[in-house]
PyMOL commands that place a pseudoatom at each C-alpha (Angstrom):
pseudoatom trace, name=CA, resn=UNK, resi=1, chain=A, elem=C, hetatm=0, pos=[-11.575, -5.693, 2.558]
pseudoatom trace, name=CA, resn=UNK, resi=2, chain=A, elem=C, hetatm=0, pos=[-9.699, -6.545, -0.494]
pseudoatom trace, name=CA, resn=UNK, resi=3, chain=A, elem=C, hetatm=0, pos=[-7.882, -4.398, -2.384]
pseudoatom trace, name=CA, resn=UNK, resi=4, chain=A, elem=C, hetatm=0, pos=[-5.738, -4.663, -5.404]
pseudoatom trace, name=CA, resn=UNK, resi=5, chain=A, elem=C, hetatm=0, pos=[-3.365, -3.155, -7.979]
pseudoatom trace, name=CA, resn=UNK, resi=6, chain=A, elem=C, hetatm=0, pos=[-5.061, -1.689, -11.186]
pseudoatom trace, name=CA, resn=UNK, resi=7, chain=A, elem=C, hetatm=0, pos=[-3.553, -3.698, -13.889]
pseudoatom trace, name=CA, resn=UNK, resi=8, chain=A, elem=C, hetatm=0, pos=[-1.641, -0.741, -15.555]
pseudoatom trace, name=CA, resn=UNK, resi=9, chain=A, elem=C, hetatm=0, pos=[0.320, -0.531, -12.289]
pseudoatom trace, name=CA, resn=UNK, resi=10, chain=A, elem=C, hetatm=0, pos=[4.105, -1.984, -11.696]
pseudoatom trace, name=CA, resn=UNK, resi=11, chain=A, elem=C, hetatm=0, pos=[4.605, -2.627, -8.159]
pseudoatom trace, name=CA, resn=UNK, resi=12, chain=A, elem=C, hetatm=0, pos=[8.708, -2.670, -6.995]
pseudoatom trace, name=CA, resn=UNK, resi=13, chain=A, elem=C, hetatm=0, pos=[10.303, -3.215, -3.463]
pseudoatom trace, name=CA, resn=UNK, resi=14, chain=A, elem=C, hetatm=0, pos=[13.308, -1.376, -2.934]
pseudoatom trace, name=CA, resn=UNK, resi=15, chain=A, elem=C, hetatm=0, pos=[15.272, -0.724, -0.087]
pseudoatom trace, name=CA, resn=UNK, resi=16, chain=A, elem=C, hetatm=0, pos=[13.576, 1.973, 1.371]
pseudoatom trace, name=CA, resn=UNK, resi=17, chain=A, elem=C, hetatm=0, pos=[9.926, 0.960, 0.481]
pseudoatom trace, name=CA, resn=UNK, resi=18, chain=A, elem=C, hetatm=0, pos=[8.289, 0.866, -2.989]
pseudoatom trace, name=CA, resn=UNK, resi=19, chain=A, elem=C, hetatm=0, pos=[7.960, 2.221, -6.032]
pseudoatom trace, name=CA, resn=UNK, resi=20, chain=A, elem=C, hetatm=0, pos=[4.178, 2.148, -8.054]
pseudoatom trace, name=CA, resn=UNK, resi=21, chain=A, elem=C, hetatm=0, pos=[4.273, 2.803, -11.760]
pseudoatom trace, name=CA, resn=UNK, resi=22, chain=A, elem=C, hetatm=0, pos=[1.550, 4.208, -13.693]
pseudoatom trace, name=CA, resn=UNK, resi=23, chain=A, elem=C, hetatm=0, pos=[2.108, 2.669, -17.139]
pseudoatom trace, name=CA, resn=UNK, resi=24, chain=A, elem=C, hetatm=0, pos=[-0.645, 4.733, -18.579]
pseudoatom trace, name=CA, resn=UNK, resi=25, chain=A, elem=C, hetatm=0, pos=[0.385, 7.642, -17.803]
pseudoatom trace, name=CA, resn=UNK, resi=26, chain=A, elem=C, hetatm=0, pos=[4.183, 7.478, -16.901]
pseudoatom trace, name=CA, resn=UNK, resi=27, chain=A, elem=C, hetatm=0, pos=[4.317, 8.559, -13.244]
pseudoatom trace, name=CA, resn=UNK, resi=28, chain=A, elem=C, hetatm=0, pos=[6.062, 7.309, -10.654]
pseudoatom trace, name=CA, resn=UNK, resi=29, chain=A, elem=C, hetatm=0, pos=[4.890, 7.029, -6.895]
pseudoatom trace, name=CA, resn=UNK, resi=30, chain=A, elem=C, hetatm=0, pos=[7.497, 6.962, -4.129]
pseudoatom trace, name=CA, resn=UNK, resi=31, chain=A, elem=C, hetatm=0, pos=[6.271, 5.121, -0.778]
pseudoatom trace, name=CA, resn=UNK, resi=32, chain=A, elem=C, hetatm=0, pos=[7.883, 4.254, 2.330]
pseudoatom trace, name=CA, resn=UNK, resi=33, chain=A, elem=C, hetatm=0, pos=[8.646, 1.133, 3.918]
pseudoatom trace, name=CA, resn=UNK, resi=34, chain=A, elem=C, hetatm=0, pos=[5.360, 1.237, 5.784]
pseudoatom trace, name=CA, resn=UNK, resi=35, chain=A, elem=C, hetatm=0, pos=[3.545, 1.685, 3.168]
pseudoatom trace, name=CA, resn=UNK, resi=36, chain=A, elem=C, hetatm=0, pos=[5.207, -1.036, 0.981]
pseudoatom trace, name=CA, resn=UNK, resi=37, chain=A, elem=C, hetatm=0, pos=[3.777, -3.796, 3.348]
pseudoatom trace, name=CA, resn=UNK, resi=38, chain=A, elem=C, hetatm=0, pos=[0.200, -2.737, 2.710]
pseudoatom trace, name=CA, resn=UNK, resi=39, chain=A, elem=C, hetatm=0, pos=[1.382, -2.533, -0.994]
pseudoatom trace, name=CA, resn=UNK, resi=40, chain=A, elem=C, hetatm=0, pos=[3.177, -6.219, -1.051]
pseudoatom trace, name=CA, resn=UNK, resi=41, chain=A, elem=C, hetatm=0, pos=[-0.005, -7.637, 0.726]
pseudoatom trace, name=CA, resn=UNK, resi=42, chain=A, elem=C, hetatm=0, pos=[-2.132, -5.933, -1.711]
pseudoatom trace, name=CA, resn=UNK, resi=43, chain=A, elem=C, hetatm=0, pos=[0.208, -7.620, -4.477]
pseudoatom trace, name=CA, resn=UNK, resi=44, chain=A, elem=C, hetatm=0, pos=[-0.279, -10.722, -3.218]
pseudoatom trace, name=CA, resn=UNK, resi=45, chain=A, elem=C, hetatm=0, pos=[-4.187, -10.600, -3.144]
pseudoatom trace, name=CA, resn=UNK, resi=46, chain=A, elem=C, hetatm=0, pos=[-3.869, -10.843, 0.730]
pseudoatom trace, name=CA, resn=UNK, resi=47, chain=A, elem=C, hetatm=0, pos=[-6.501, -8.897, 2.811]
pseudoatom trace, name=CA, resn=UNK, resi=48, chain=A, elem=C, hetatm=0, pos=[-5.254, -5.588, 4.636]
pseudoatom trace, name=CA, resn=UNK, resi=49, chain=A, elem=C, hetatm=0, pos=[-5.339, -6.816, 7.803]
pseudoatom trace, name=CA, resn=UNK, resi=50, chain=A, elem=C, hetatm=0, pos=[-3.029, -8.882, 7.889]
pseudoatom trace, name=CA, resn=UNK, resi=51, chain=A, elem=C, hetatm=0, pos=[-0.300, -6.102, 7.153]
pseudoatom trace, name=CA, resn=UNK, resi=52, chain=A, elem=C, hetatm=0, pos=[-1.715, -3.760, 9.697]
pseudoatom trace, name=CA, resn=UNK, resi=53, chain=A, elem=C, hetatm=0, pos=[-1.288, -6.697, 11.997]
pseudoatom trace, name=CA, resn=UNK, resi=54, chain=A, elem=C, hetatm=0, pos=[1.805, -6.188, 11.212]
pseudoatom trace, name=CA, resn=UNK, resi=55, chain=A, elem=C, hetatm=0, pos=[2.594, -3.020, 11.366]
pseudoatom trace, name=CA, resn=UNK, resi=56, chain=A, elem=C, hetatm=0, pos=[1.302, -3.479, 14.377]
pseudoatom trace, name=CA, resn=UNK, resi=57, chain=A, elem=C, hetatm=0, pos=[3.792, -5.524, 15.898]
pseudoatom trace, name=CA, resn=UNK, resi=58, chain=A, elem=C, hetatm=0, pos=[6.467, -3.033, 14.368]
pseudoatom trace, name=CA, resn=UNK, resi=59, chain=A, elem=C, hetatm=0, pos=[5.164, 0.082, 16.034]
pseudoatom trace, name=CA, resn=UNK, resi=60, chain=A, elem=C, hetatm=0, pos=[2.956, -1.112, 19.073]
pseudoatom trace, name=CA, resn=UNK, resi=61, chain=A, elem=C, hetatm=0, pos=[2.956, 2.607, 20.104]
pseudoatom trace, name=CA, resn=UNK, resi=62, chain=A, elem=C, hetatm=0, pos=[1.265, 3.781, 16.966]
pseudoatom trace, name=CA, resn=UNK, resi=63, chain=A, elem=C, hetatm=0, pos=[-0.991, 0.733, 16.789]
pseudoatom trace, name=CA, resn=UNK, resi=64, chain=A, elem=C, hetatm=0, pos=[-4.674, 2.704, 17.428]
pseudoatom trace, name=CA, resn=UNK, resi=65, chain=A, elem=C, hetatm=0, pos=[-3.677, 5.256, 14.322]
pseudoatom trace, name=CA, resn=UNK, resi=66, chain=A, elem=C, hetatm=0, pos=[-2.223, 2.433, 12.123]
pseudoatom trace, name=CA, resn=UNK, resi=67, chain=A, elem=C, hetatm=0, pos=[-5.405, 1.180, 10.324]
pseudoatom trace, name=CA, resn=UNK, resi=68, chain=A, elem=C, hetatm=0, pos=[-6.656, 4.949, 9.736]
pseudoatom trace, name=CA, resn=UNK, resi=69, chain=A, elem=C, hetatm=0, pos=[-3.767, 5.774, 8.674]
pseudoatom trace, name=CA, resn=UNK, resi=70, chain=A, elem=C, hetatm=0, pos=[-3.819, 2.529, 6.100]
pseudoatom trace, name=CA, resn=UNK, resi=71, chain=A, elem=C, hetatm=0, pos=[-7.124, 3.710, 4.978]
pseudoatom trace, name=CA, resn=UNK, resi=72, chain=A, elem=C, hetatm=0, pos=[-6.101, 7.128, 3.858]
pseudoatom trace, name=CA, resn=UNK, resi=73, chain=A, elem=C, hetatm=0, pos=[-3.004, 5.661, 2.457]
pseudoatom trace, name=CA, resn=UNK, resi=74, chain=A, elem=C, hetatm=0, pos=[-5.368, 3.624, 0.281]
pseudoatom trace, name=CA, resn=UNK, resi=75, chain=A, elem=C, hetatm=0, pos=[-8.033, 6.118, -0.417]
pseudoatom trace, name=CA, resn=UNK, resi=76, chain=A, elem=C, hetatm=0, pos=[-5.286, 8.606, -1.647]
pseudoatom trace, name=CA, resn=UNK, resi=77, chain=A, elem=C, hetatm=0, pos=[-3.689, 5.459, -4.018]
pseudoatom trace, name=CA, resn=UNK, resi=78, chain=A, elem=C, hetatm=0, pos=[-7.617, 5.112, -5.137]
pseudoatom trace, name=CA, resn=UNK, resi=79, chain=A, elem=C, hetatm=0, pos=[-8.271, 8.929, -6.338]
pseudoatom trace, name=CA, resn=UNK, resi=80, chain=A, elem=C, hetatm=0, pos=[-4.976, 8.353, -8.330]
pseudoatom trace, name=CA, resn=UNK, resi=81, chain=A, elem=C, hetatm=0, pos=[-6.200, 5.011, -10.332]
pseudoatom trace, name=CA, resn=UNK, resi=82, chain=A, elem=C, hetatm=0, pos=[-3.653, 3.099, -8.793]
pseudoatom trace, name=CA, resn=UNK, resi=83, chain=A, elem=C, hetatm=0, pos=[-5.283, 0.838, -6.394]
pseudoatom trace, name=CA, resn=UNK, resi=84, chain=A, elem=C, hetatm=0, pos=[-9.422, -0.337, -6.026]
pseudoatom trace, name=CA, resn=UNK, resi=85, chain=A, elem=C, hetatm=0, pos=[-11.479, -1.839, -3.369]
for i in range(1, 85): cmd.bond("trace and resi %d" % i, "trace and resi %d" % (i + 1))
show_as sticks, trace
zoom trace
């Protein structure tokens, strides 16, 4: 499925992960690194299976929770405007 920023939102890679900003409304959203390669692929209007792949490859011992945990990621990111299928 692709997914993709709202157009209100700033998307920034830092050295720990990401940063989202809600221009609207002024808030900032802390992520991790994990959750900055779902973020960058979403960026990059690239599906979200490629970056689970990845992640993947990163953490082979978390790899049958990975997507789920993807999917919530992106479900939360939804109910807070940020993101859309």
């Amino acid at each position: 499925m692709a997914w993709r920023l709202y157009a209100h939102v700033t998307f920034t890679k830092t050295d720990t992960g990401a940063v989202l900003l809600d221009n609207r409304r002024g808030r900032y959203w802390q992520t991790n690194d994990t959750a900055a390669v779902v973020l960058e692929r979403i960026q990059r209007n690239e599906d979200i299976e490629s970056a689970v792949a990845e992640l993947c490859v990163r953490y082979p011992d978390a790899a049958a929770q990975i997507m789920a945990d993807v999917h919530h990621m992106l479900t939360k990111l939804a109910e807070a405007k940020l993101v859309s299928p």
